[in-house]
C-alpha positions as CSV (number, residue, x, y, z in Angstrom):
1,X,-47.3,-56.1,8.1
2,X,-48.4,-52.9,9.4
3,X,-47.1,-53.1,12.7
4,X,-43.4,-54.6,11.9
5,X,-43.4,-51.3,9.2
6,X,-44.3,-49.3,12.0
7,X,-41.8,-50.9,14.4
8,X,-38.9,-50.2,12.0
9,X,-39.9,-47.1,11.2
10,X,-40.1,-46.4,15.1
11,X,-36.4,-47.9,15.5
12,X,-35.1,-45.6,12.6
13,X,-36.5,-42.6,14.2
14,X,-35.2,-42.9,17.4
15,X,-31.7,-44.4,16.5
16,X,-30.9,-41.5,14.2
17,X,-30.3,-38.9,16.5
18,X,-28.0,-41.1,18.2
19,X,-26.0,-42.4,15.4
20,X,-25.8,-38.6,14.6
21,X,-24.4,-37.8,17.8
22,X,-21.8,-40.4,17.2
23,X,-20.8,-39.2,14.0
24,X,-20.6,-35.8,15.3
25,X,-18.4,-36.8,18.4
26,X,-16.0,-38.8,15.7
27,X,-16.2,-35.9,13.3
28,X,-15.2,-34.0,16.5
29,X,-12.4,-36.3,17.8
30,X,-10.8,-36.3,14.2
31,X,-10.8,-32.5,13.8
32,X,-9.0,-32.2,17.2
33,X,-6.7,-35.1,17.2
34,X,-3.4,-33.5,18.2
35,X,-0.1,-33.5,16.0
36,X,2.5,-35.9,17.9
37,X,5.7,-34.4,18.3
38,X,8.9,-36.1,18.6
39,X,12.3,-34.8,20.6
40,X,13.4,-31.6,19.8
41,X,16.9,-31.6,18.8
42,X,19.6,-29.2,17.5
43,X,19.9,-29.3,13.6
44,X,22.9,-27.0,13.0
45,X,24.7,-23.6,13.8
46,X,24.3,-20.4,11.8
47,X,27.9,-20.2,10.2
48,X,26.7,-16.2,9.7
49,X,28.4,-15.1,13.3
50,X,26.4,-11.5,12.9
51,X,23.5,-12.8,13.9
52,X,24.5,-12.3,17.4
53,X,20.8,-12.5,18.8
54,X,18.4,-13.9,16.5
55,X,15.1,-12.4,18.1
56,X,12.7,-13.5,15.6
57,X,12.5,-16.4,12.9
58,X,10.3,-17.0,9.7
59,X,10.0,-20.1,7.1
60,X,10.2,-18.9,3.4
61,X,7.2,-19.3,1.4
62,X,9.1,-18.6,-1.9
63,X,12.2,-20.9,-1.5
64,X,12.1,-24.3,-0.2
65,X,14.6,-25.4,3.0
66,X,15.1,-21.8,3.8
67,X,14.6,-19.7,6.9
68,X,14.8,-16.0,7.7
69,X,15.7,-14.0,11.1
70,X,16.7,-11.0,12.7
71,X,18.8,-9.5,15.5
72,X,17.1,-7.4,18.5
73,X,17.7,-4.2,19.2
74,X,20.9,-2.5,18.3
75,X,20.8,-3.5,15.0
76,X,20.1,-1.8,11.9
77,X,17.2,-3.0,9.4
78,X,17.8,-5.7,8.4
79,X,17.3,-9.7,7.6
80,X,19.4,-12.8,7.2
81,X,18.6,-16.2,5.1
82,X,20.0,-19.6,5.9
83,X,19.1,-22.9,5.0
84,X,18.8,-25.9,6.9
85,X,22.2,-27.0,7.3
86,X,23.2,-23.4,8.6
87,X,24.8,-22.2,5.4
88,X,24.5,-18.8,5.2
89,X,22.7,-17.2,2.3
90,X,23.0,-13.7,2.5
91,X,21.6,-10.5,3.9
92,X,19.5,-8.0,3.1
93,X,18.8,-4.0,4.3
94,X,15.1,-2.9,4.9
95,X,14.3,0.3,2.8
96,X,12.4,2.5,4.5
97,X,12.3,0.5,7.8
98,X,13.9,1.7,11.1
99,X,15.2,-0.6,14.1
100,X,14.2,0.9,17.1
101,X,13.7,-3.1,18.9
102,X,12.1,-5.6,16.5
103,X,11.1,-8.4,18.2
104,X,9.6,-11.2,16.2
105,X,8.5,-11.6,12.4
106,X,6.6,-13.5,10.1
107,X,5.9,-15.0,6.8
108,X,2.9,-15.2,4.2
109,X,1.9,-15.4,1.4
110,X,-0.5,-12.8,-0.8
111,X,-1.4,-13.2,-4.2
112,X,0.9,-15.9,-4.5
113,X,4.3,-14.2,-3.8
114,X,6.3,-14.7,-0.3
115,X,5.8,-11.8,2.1
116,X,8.0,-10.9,5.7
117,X,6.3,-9.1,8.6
118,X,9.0,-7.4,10.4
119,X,7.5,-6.3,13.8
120,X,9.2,-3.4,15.9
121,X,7.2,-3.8,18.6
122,X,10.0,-4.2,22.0
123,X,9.2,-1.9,24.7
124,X,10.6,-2.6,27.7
125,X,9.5,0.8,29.4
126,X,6.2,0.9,28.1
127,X,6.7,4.2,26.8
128,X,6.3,4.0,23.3
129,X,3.4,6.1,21.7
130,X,3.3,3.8,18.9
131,X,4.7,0.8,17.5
132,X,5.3,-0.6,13.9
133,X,5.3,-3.8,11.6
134,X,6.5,-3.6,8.1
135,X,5.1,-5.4,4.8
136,X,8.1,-6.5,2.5
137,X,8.4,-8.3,-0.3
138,X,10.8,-11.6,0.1
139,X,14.4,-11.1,-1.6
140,X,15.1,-13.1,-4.6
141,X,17.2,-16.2,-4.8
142,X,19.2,-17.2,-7.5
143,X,20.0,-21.2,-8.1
144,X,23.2,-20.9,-5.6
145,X,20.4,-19.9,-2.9
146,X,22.1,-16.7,-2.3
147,X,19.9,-13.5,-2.5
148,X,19.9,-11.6,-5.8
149,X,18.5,-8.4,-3.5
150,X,20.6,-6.5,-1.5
151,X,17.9,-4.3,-0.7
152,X,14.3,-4.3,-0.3
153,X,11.6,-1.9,0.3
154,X,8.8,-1.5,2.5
155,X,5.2,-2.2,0.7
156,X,3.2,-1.1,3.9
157,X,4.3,0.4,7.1
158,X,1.6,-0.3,9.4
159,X,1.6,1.9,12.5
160,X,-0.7,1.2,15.5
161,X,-1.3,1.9,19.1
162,X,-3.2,-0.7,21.9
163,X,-6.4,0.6,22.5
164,X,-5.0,0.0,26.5
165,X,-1.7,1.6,26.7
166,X,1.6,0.8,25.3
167,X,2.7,-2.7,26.3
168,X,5.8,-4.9,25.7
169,X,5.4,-7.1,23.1
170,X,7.8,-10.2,21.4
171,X,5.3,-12.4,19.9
172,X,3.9,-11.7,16.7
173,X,2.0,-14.0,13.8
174,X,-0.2,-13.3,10.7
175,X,-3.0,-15.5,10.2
176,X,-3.8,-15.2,6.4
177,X,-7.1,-17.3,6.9
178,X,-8.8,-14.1,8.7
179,X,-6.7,-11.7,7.2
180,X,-5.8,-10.6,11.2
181,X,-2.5,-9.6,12.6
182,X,-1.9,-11.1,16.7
183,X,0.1,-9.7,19.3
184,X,1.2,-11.2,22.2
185,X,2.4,-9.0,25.7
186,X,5.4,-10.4,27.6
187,X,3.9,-10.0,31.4
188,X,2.3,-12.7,33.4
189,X,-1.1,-12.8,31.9
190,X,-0.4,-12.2,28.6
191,X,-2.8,-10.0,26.8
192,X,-3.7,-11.2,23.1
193,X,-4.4,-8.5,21.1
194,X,-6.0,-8.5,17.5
195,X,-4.9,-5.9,14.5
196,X,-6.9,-6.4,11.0
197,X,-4.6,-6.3,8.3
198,X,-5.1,-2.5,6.7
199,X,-6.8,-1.8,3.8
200,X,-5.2,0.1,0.9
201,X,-4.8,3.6,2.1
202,X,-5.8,2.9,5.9
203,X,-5.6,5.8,7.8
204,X,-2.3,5.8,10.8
205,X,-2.3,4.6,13.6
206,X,-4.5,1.1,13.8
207,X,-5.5,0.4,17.0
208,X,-4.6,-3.4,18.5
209,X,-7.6,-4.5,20.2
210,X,-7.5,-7.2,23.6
211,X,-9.2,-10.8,22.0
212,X,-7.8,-12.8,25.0
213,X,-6.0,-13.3,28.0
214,X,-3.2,-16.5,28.5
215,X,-2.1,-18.2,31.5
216,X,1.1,-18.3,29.4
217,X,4.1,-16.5,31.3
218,X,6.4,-14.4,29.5
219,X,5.4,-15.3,25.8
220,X,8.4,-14.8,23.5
221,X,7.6,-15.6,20.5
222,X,4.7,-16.7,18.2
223,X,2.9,-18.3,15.3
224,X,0.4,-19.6,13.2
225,X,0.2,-22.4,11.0
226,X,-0.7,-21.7,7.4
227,X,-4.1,-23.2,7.7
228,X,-4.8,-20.8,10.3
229,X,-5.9,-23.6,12.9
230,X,-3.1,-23.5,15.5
231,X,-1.1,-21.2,16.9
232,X,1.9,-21.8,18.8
233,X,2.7,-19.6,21.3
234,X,6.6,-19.9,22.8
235,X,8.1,-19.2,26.4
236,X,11.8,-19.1,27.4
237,X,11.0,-22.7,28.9
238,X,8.6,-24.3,26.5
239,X,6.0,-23.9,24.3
240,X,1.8,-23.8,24.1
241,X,-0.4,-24.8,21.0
242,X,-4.1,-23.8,20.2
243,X,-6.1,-25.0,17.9
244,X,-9.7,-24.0,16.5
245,X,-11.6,-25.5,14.2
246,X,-12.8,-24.0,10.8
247,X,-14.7,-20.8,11.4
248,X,-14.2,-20.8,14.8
249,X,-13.1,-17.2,16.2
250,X,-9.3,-17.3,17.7
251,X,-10.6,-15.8,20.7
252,X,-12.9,-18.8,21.8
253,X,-9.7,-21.1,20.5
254,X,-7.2,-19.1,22.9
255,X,-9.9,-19.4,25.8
256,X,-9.7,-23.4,26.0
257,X,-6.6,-24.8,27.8
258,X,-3.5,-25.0,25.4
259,X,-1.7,-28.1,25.2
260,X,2.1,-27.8,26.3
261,X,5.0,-28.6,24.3
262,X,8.5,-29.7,25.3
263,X,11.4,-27.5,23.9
264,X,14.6,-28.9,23.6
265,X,17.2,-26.7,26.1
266,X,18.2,-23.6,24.6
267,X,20.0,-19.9,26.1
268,X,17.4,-17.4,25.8
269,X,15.2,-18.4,23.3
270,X,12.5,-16.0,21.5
271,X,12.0,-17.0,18.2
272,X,9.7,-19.8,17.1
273,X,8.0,-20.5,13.6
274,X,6.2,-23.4,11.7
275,X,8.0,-25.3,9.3
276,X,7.1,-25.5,5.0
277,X,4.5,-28.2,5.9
278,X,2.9,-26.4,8.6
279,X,3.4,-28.6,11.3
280,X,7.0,-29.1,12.3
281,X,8.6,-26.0,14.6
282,X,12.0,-24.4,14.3
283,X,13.9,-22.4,17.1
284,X,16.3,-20.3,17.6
285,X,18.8,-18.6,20.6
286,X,19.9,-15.0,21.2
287,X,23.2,-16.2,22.0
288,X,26.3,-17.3,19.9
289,X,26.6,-19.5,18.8
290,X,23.2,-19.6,17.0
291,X,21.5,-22.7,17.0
292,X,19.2,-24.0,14.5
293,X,16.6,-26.4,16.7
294,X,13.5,-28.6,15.5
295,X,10.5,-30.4,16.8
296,X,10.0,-33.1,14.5
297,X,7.0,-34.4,13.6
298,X,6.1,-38.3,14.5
299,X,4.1,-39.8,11.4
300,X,1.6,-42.6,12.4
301,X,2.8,-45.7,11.6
């Protein structure tokens, strides 16, 4: 009795650490099962012709179906809503903000209420001593969907420098999990920089630190899913996603191999954002007329 007690005791001990291993590869091979994307395909136009260059594209967190942009430079301070179909649901002026060349923005949401990131950080000349992003407040809708807010004004101003020189920059994302702001540079190896959101009165300017570098030509355009677990990372061609799992630093995520994603064909294309559910991806064009383009998301059957 002793000895078949002692067998199965022997047999328990020596499988565990293998069935543990198993788990953990499943456990593993669960976390980082990819999304399946479908064809991307064009949804709509904007039927608002002033935006002429749509340089940057956000998903509202306060209103459901609708999207926010931005033209490049040469335009004043300013942002446009639309909803999926194109319909054009107003605009509203930045208060306090100045467009020198924004590039990209984002969306978030703190202490429950919908925020924008506007980023004015184009420099083409790498001559800039400093660049900006600015922390506003989402405009009200009323039940037409048009915006109540003509106007809005700027909660932070957050000015920083790259602790490397001034660089050009179109890629820009806000992941609320680490409370971190990402930039991107637009140059063959892009240069992934990291900016902590600022504390109440945080002394000017931040200073963007290098976290990574990307065998991702050219990056255009950015973002990171809500759940702060990928981040999508766009080109004028297509598009690059990392993931991480939770707790893991973005700079070990962004150090693996991304995994390429087909873009459907678009002019100039810089603007890229996750969807409401944090999954499917939107597009735009800088040229007119704008397109509205998604990535759908293919559901196991």
């Amino acid at each position: 009795m002793r000895n078949h007690l002692f067998i199965l005791l022997l047999l328990l001990l020596t499988a565990s650490p293998a069935m543990a291993a198993e788990q953990a590869d499943e456990k593993e091979a669960a976390a980082q099962e990819p999304i399946e994307y479908g064809e991307g395909r064009e949804l709509c136009t904007l039927a608002n012709e002033t935006i002429n260059e749509s340089s940057g594209l956000a998903c509202s967190r306060s209103a459901a179906g609708v999207f926010w942009t931005h033209n490049d430079s040469g335009d004043s301070a300013r942002v446009f809503a639309f909803n999926m179909k194109g319909k054009n649901l107003g605009e509203c002026t930045i208060k306090g903000a100045s467009a020198h060349d924004w590039e990209d923005m984002a969306s978030l949401k703190i202490a429950g209420r919908g925020h924008l990131l506007l980023a004015d950080v184009g420099d083409n000349g790498r001559n800039r001593k400093s660049c900006v992003l600015y922390d506003v407040l989402e405009p009200p809708f009323n039940r037409k969907r048009q915006i109540v807010a003509q106007r809005a004004e700027v909660r932070k101003k957050i000015v920083f420098v790259y602790e490397d020189g001034p660089r050009d920059c179109e890629a820009v994302a806000v992941d609320r999990v680490d409370k971190c702001i990402y930039l991107i540079s637009k140059e063959p190896l892009s240069k992934v920089y990291a900016l902590p959101w600022p504390r109440p009165n945080a002394r000017m300017p931040l200073r963007a630190r290098v976290v990574a570098t990307l065998r991702v030509p050219g990056a255009t355009g950015m973002d990171i899913s809500p759940d702060g677990l990928r981040a999508i990372v766009l080109t004028y061609a297509h598009a690059f996603e990392y993931t991480r799992e939770p707790g893991e630093k973005w700079a070990d995520a962004f150090a693996r191999k991304p995994r390429p994603i087909k873009m459907p064909s678009r002019l100039q294309g810089e603007s890229i954002c996750y969807g409401a559910d944090g999954k499917t991806i939107y597009l735009t064009s800088e040229k007119i007329p704008t397109p509205l383009l998604e990535v759908p998301v293919v559901e196991p059957e």
